[in-house]
C-alpha positions as CSV (number, residue, x, y, z in Angstrom):
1,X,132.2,98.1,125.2
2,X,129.6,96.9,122.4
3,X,126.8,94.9,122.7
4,X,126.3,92.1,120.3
5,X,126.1,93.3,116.5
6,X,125.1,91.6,113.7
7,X,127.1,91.6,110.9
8,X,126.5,90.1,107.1
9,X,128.6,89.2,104.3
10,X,127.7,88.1,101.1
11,X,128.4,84.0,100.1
12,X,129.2,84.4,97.1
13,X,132.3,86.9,98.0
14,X,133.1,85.7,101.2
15,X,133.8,82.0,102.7
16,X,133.0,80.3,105.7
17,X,137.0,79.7,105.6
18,X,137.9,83.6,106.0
19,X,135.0,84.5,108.4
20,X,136.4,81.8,110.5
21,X,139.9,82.8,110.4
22,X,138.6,86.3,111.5
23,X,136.9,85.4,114.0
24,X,139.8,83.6,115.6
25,X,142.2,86.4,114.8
26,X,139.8,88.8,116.8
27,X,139.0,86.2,119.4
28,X,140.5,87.7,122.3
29,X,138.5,90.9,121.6
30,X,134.9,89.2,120.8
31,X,133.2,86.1,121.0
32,X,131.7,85.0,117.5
33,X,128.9,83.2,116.3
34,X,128.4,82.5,112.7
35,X,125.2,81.5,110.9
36,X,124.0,80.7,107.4
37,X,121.1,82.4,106.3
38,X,119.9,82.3,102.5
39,X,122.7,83.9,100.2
40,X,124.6,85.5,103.6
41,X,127.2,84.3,106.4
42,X,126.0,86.0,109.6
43,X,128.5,86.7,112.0
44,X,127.2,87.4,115.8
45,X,129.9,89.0,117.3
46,X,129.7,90.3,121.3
47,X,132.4,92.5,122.3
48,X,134.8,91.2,125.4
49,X,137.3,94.0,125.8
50,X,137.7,97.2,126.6
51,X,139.6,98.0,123.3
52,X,136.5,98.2,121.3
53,X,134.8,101.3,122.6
54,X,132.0,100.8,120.2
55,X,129.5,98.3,117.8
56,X,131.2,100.5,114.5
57,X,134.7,99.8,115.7
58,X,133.5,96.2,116.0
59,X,132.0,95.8,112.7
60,X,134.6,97.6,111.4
61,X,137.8,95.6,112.6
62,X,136.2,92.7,111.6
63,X,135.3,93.6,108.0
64,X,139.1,94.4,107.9
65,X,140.4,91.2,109.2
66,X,137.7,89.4,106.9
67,X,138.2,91.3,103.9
68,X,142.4,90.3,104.4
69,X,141.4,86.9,105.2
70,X,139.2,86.6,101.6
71,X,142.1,88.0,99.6
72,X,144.8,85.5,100.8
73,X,142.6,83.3,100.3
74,X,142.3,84.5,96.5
75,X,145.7,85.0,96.7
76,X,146.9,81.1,97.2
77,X,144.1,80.3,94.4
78,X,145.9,82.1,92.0
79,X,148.9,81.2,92.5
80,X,148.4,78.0,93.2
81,X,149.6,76.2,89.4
82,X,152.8,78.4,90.0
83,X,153.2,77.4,93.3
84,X,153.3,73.2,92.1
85,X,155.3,74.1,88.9
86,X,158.4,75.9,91.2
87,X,158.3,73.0,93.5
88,X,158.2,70.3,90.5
89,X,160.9,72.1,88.8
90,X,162.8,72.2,92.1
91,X,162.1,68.8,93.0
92,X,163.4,67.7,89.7
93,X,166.8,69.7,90.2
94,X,167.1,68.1,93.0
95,X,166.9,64.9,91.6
96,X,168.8,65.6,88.7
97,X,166.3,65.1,86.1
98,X,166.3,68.4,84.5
């Protein structure tokens, strides 16, 4: 089982949002600590179970988890002015008013 690790992600490509989402993904397999420090989120992350045999399977499960967590994120940004217009245009079917 790991020991804590240390692991660092960029601000400016990665929110707080993800991380945390991450973190509780992976909760039953770490505890987390995350930290703000000049341009980087710091994640502190101590191993609890006997799944991870190792501080690189760690760091590496969460980076996965993160980097999935980031691009939904990106994901509902994009989409987002399609996302209102469908539900307008459905809402207005609905009402009649197309």
């Amino acid at each position: 089982m790991p020991s804590q690790v240390t692991i660092s992600f960029d601000r400016h490509i990665f929110s707080q949002e993800a991380l945390l989402h991450a973190c509780y993904e992976l909760a039953e397999l770490a505890a987390f600590d995350i930290r703000i420090q000049d341009n980087d989120i710091v994640v502190l992350a101590t191993g609890l179970s006997k799944q991870i045999q190792s501080d690189n399977d760690l760091i590496t499960q969460f980076r996965t988890v993160a980097i999935d967590y980031q691009l939904r994120e990106k994901i509902v940004q994009q989409t987002q002015s399609i996302r209102e217009t469908l539900i307008h245009a459905a809402l207005s079917h609905a009402k009649g008013d197309f």
